[in-house]
CHARMM-style PDB file with segment names, atoms N, HN, CA, C and O in Angstrom:
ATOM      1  N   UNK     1       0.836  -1.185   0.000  1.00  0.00      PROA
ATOM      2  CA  UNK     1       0.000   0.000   0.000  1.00  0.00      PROA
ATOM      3  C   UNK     1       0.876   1.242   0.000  1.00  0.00      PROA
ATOM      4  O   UNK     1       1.738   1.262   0.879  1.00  0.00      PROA
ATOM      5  N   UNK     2       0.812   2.329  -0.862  1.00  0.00      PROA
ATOM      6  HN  UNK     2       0.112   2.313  -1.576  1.00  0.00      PROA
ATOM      7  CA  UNK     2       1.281   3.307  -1.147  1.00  0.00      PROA
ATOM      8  C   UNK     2       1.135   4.443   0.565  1.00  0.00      PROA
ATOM      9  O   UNK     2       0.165   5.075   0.984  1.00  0.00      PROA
ATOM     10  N   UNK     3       2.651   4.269   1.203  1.00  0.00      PROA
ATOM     11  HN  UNK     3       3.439   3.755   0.863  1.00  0.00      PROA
ATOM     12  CA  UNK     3       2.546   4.933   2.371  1.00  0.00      PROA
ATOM     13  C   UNK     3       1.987   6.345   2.425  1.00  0.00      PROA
ATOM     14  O   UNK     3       2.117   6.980   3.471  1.00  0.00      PROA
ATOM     15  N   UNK     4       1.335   6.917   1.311  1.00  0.00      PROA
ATOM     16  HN  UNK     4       1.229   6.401   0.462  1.00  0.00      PROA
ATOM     17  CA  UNK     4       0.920   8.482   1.515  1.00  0.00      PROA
ATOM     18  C   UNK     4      -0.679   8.370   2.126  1.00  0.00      PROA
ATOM     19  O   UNK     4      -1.269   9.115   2.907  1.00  0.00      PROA
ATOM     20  N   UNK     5      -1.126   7.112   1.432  1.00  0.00      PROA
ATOM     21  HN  UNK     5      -0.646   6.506   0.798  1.00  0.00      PROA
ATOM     22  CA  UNK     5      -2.440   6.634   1.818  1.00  0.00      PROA
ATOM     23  C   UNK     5      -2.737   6.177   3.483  1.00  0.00      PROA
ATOM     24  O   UNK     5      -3.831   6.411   3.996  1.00  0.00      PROA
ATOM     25  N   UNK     6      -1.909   5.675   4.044  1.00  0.00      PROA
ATOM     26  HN  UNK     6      -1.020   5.485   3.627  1.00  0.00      PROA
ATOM     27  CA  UNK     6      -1.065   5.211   5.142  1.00  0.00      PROA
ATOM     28  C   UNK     6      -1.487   6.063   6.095  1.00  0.00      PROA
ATOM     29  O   UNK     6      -0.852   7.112   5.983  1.00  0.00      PROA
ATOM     30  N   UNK     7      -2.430   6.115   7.173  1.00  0.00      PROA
ATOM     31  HN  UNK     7      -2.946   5.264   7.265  1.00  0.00      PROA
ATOM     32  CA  UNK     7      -2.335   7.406   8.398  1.00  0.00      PROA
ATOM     33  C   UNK     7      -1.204   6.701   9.448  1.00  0.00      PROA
ATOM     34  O   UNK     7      -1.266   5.674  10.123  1.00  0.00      PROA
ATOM     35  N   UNK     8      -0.414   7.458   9.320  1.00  0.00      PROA
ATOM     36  HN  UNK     8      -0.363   8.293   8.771  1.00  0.00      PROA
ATOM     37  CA  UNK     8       0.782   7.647  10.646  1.00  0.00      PROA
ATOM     38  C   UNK     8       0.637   7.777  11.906  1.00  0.00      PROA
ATOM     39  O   UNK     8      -0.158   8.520  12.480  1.00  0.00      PROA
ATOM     40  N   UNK     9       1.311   7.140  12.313  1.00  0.00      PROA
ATOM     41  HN  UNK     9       1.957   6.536  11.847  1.00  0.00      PROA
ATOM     42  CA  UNK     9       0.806   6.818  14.227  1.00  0.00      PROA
ATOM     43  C   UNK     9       1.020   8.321  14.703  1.00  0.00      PROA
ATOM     44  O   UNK     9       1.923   8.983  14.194  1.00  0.00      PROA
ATOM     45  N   UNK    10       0.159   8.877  15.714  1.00  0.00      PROA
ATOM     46  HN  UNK    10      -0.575   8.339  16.127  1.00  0.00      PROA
ATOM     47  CA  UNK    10      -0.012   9.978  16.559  1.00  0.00      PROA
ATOM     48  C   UNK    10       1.390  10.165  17.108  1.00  0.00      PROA
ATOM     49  O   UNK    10       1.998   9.135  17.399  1.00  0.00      PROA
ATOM     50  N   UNK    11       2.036  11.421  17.304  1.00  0.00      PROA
ATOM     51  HN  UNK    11       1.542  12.258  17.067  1.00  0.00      PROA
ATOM     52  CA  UNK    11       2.804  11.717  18.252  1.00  0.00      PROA
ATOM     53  C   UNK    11       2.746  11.656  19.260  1.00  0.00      PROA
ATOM     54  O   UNK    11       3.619  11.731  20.124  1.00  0.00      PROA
ATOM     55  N   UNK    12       1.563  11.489  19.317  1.00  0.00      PROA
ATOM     56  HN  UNK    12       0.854  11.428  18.615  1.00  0.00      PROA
ATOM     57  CA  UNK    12       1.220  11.850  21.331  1.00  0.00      PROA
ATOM     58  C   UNK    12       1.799  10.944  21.773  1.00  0.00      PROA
ATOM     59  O   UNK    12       1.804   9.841  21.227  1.00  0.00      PROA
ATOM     60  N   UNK    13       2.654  11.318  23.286  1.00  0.00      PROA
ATOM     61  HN  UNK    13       2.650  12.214  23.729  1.00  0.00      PROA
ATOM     62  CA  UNK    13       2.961  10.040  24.132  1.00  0.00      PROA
ATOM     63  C   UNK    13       2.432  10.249  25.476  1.00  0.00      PROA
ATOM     64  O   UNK    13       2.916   9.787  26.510  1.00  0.00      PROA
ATOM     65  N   UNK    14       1.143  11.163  25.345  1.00  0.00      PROA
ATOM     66  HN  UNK    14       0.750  11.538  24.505  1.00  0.00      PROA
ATOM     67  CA  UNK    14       0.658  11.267  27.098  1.00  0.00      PROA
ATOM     68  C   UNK    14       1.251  11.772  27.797  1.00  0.00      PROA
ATOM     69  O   UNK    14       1.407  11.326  28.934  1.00  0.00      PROA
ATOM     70  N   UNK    15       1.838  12.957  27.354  1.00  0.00      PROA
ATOM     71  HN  UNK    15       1.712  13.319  26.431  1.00  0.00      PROA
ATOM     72  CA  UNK    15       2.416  13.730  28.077  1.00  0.00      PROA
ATOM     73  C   UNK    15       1.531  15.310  27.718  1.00  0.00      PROA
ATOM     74  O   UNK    15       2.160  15.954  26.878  1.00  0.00      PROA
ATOM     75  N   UNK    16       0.748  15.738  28.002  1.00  0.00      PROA
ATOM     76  HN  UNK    16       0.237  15.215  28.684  1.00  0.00      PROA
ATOM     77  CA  UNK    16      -0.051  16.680  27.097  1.00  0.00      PROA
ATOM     78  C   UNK    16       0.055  18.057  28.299  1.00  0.00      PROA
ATOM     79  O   UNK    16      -0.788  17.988  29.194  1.00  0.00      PROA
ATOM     80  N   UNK    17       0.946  19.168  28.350  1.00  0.00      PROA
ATOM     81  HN  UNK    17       1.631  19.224  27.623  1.00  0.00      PROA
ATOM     82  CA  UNK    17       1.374  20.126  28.466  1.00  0.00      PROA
ATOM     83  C   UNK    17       1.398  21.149  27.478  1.00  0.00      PROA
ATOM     84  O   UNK    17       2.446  21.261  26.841  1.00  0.00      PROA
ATOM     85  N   UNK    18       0.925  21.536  27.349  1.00  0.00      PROA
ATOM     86  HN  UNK    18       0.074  21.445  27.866  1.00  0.00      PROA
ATOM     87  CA  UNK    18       1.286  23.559  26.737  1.00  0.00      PROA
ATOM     88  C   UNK    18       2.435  24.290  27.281  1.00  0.00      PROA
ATOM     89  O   UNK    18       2.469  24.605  28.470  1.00  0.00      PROA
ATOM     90  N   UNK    19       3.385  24.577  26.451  1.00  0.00      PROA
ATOM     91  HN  UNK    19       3.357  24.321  25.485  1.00  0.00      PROA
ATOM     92  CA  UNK    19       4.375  25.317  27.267  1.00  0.00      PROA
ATOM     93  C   UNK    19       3.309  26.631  26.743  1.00  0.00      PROA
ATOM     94  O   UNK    19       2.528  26.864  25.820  1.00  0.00      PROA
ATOM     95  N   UNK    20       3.832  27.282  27.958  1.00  0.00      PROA
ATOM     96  HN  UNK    20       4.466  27.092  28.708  1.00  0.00      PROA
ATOM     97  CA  UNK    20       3.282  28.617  27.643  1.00  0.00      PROA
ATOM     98  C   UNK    20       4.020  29.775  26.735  1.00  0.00      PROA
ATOM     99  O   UNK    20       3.332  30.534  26.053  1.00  0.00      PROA
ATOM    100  N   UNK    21       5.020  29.842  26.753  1.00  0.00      PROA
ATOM    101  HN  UNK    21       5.579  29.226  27.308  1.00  0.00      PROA
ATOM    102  CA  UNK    21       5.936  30.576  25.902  1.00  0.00      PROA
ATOM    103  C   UNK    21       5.889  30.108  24.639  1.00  0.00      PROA
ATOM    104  O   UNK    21       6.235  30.857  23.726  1.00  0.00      PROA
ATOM    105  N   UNK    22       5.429  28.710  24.356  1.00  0.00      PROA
ATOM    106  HN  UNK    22       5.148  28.102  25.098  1.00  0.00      PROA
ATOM    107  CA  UNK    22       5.784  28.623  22.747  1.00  0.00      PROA
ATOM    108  C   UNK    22       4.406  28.230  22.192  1.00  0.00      PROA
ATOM    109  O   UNK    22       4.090  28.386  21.013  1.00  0.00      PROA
ATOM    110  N   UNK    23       3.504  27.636  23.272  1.00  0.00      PROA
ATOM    111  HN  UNK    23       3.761  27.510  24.230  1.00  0.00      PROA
ATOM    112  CA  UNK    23       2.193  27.247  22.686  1.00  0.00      PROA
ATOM    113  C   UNK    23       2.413  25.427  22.352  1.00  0.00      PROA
ATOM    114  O   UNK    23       1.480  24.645  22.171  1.00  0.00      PROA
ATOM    115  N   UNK    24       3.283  25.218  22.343  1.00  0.00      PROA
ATOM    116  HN  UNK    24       4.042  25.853  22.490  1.00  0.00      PROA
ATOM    117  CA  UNK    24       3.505  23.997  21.823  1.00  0.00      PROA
ATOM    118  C   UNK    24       3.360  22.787  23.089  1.00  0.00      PROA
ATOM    119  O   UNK    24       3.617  23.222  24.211  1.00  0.00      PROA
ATOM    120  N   UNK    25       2.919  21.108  22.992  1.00  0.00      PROA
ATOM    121  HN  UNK    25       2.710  20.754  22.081  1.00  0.00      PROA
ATOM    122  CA  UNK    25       2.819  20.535  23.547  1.00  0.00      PROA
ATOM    123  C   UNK    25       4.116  20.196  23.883  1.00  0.00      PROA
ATOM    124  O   UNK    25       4.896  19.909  22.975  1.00  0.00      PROA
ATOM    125  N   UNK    26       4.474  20.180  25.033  1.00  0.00      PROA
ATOM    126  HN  UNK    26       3.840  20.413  25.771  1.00  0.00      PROA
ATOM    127  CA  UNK    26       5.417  19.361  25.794  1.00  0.00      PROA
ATOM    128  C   UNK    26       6.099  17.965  25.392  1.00  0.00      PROA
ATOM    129  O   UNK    26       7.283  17.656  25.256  1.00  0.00      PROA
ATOM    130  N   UNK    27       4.862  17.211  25.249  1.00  0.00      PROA
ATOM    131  HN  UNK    27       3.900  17.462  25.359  1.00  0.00      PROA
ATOM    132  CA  UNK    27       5.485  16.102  24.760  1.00  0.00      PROA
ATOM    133  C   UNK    27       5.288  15.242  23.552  1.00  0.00      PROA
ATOM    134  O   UNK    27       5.560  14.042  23.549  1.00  0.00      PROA
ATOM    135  N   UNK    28       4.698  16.042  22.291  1.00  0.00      PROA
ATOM    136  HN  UNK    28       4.477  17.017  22.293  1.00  0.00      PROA
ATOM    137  CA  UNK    28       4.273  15.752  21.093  1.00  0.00      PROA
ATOM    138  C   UNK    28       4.984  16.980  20.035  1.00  0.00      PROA
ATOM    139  O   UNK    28       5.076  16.865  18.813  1.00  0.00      PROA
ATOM    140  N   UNK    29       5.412  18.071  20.792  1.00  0.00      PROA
ATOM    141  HN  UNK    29       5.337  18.164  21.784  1.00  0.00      PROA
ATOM    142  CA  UNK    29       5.823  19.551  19.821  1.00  0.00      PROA
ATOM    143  C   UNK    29       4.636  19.828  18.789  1.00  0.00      PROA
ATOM    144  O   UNK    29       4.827  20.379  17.704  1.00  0.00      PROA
ATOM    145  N   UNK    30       3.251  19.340  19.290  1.00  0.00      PROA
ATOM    146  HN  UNK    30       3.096  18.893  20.171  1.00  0.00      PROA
ATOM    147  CA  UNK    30       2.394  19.728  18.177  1.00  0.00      PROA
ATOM    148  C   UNK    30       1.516  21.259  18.384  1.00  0.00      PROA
ATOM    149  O   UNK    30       1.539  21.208  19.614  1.00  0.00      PROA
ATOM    150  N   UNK    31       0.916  22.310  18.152  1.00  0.00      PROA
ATOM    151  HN  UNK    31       0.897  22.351  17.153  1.00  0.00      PROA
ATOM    152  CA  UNK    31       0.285  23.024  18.652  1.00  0.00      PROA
ATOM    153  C   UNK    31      -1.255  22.568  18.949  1.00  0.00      PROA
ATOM    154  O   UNK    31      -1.776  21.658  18.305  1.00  0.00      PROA
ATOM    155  N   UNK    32      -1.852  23.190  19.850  1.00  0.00      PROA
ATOM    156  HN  UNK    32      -1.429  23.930  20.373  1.00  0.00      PROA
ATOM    157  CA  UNK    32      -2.965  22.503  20.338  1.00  0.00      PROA
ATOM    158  C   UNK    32      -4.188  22.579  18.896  1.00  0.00      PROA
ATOM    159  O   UNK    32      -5.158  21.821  18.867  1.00  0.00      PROA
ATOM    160  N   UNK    33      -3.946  23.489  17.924  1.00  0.00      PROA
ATOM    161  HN  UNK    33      -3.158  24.104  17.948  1.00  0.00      PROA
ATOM    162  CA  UNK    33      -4.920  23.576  16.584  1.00  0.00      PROA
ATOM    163  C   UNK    33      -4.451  21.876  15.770  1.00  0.00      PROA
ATOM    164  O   UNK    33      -5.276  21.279  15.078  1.00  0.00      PROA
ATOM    165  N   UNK    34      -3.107  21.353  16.012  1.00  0.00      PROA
ATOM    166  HN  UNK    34      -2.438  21.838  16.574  1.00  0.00      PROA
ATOM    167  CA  UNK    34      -2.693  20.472  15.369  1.00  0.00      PROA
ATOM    168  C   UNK    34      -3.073  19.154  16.156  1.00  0.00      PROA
ATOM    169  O   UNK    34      -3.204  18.066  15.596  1.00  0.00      PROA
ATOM    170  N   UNK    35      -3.248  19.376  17.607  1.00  0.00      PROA
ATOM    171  HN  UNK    35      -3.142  20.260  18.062  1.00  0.00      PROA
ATOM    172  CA  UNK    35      -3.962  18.218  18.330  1.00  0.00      PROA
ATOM    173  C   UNK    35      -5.049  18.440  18.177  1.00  0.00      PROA
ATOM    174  O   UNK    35      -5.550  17.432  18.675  1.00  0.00      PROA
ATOM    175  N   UNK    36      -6.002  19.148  17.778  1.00  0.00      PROA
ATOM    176  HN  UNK    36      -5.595  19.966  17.373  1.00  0.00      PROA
ATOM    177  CA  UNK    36      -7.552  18.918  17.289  1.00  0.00      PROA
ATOM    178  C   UNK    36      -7.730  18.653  16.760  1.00  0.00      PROA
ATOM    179  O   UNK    36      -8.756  17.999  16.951  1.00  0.00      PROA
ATOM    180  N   UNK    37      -7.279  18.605  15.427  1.00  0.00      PROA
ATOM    181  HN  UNK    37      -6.447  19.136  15.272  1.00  0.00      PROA
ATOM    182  CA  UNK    37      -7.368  18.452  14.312  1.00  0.00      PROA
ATOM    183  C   UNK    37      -7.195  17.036  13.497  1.00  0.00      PROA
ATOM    184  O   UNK    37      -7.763  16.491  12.551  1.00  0.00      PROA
ATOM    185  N   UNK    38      -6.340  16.800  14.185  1.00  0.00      PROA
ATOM    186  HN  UNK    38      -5.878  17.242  14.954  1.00  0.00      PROA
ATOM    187  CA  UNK    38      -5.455  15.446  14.116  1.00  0.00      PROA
ATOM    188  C   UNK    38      -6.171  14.331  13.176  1.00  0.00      PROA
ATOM    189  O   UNK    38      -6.019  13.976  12.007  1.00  0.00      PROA
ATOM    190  N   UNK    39      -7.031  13.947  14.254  1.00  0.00      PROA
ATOM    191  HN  UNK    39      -7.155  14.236  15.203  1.00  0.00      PROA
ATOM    192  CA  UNK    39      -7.968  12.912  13.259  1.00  0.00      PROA
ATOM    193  C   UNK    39      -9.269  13.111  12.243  1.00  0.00      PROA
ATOM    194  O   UNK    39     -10.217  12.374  11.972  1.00  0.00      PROA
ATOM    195  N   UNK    40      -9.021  13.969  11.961  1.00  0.00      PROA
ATOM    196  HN  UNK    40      -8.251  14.567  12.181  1.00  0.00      PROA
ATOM    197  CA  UNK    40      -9.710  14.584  10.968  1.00  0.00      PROA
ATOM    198  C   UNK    40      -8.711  15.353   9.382  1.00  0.00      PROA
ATOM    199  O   UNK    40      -9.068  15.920   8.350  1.00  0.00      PROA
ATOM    200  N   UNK    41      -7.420  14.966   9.956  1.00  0.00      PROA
ATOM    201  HN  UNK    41      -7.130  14.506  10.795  1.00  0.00      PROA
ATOM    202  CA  UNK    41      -6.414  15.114   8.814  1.00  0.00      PROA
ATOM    203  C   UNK    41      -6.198  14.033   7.944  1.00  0.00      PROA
ATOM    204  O   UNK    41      -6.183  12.886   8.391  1.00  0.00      PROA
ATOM    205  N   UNK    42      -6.021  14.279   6.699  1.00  0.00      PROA
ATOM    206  HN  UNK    42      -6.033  15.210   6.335  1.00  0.00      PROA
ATOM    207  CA  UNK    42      -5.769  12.973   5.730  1.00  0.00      PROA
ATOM    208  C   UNK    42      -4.481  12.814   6.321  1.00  0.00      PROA
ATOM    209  O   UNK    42      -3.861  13.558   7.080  1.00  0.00      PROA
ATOM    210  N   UNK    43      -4.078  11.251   5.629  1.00  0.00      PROA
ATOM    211  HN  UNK    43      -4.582  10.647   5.012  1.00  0.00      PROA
ATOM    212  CA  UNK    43      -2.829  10.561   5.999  1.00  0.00      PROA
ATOM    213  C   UNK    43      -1.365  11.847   5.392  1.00  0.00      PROA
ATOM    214  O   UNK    43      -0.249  11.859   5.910  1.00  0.00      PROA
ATOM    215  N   UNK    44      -1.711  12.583   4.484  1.00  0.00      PROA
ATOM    216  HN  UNK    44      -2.618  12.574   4.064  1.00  0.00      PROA
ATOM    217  CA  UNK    44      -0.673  13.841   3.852  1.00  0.00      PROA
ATOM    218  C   UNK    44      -0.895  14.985   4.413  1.00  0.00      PROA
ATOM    219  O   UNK    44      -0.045  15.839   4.162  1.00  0.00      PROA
ATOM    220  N   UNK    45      -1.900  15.346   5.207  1.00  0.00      PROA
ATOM    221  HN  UNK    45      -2.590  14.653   5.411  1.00  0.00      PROA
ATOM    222  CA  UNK    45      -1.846  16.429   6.321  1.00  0.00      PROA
ATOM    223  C   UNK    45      -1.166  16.070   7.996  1.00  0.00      PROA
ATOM    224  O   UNK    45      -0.666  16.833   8.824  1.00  0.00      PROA
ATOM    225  N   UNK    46      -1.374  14.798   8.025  1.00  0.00      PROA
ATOM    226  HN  UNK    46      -1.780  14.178   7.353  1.00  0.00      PROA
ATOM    227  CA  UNK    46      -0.440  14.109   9.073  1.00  0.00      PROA
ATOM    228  C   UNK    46       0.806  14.429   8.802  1.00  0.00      PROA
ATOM    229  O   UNK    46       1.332  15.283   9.515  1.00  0.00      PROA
ATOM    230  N   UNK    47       1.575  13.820   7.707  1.00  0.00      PROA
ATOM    231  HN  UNK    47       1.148  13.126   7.127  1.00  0.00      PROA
ATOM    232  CA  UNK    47       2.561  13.696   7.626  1.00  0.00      PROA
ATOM    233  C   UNK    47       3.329  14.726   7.391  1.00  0.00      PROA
ATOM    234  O   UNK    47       4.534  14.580   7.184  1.00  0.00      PROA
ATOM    235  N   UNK    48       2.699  15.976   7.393  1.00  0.00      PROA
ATOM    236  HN  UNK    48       1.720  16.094   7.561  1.00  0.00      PROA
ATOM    237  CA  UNK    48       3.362  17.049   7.033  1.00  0.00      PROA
ATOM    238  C   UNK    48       3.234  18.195   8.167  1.00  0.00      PROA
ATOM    239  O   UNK    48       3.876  19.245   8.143  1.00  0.00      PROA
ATOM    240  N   UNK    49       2.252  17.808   9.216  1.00  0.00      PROA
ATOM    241  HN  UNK    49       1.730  16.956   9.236  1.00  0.00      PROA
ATOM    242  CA  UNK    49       2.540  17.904  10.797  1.00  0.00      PROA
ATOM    243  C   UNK    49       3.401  17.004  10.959  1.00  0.00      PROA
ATOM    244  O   UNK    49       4.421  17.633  11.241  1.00  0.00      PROA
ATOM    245  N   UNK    50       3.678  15.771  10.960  1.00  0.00      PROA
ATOM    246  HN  UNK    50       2.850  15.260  10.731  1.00  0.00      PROA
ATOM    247  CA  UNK    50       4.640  15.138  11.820  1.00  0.00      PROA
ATOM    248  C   UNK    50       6.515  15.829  11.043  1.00  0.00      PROA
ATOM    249  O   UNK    50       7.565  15.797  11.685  1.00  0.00      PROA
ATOM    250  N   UNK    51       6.415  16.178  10.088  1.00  0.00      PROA
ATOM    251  HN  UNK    51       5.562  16.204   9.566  1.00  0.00      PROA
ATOM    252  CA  UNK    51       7.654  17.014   9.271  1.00  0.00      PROA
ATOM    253  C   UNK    51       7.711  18.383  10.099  1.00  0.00      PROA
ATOM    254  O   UNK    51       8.823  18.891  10.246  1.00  0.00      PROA
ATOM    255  N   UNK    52       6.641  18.988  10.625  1.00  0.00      PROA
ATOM    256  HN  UNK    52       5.738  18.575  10.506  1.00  0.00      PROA
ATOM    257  CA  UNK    52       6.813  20.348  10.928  1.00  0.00      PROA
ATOM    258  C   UNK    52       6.956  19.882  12.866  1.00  0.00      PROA
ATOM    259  O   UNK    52       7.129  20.791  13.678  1.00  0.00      PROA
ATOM    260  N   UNK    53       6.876  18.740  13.226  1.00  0.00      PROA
ATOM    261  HN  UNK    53       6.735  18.001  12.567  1.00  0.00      PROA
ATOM    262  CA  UNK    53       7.178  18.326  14.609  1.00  0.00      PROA
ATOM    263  C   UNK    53       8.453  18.276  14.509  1.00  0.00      PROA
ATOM    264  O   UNK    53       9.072  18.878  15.387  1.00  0.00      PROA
ATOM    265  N   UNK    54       9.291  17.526  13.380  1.00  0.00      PROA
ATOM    266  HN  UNK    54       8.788  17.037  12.667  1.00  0.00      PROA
ATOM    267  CA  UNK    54      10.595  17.175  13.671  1.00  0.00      PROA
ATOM    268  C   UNK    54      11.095  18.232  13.423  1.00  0.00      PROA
ATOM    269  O   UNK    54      12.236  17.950  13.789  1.00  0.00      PROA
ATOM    270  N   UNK    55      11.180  19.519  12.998  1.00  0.00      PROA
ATOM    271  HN  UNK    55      10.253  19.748  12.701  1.00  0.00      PROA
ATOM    272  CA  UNK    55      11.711  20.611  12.474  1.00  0.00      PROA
ATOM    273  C   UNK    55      11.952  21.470  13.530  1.00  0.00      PROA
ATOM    274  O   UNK    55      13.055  21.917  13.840  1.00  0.00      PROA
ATOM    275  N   UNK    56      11.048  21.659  13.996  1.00  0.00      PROA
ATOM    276  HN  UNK    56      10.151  21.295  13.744  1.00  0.00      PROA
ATOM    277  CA  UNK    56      10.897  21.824  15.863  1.00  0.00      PROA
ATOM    278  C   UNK    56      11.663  21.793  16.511  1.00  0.00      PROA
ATOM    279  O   UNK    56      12.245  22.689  17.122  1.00  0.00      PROA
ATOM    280  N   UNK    57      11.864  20.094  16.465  1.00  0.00      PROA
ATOM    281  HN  UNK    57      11.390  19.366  15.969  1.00  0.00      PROA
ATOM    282  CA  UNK    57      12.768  19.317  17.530  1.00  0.00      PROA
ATOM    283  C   UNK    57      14.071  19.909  17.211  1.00  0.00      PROA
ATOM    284  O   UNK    57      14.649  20.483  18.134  1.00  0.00      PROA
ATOM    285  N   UNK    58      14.567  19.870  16.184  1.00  0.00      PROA
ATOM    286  HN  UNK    58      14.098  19.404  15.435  1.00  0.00      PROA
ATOM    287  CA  UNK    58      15.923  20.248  15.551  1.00  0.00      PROA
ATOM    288  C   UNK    58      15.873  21.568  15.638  1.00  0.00      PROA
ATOM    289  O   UNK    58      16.947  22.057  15.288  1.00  0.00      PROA
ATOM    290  N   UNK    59      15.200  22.238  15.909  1.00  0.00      PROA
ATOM    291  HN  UNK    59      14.327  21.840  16.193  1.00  0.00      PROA
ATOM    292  CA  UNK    59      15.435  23.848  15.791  1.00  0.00      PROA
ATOM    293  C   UNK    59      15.150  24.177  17.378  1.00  0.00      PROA
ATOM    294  O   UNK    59      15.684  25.162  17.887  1.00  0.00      PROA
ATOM    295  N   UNK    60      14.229  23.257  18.192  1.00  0.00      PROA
ATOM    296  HN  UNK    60      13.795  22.457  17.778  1.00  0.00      PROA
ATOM    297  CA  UNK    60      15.489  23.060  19.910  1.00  0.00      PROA
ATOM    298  C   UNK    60      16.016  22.436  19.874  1.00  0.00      PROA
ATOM    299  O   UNK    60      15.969  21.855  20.958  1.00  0.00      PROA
ATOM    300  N   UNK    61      16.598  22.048  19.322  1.00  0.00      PROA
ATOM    301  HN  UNK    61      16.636  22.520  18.441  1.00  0.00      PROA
ATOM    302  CA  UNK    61      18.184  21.621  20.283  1.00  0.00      PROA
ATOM    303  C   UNK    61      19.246  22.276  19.553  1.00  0.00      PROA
ATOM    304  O   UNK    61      20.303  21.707  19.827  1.00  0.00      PROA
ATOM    305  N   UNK    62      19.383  23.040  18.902  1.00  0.00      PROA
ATOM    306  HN  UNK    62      18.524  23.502  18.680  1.00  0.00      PROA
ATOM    307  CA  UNK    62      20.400  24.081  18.768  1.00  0.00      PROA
ATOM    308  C   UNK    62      20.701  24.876  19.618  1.00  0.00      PROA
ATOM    309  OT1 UNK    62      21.575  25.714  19.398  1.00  0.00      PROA
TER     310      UNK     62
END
């Protein structure tokens, strides 16, 4: 099966915090519009939140 079709496992790991300074979840880096949304995104709106999670990550830890 063509992985674009594919919905991608959730980031969430139950850790669900808001930092307040950045808006972002604690333990997913998703914004809370991107945790609503979530399952109501095609498998290519997922995956392009989960691209803008890792971008995140790499742009803290610099």
């Amino acid at each position: 099966m063509n992985a674009s079709l594919t919905a991608p496992a959730s980031p969430c790991i139950n850790v669900c915090v808001l930092a307040p300074d950045t808006g972002l979840c604690r333990g997913c880096a998703r914004t809370l519009d991107e945790i609503a949304r979530w399952g109501g995104m095609s498998p290519l709106e997922q995956r392009a939140t989960l691209a803008r999670v890792e971008q995140r990550r790499r742009d803290n830890e610099e």
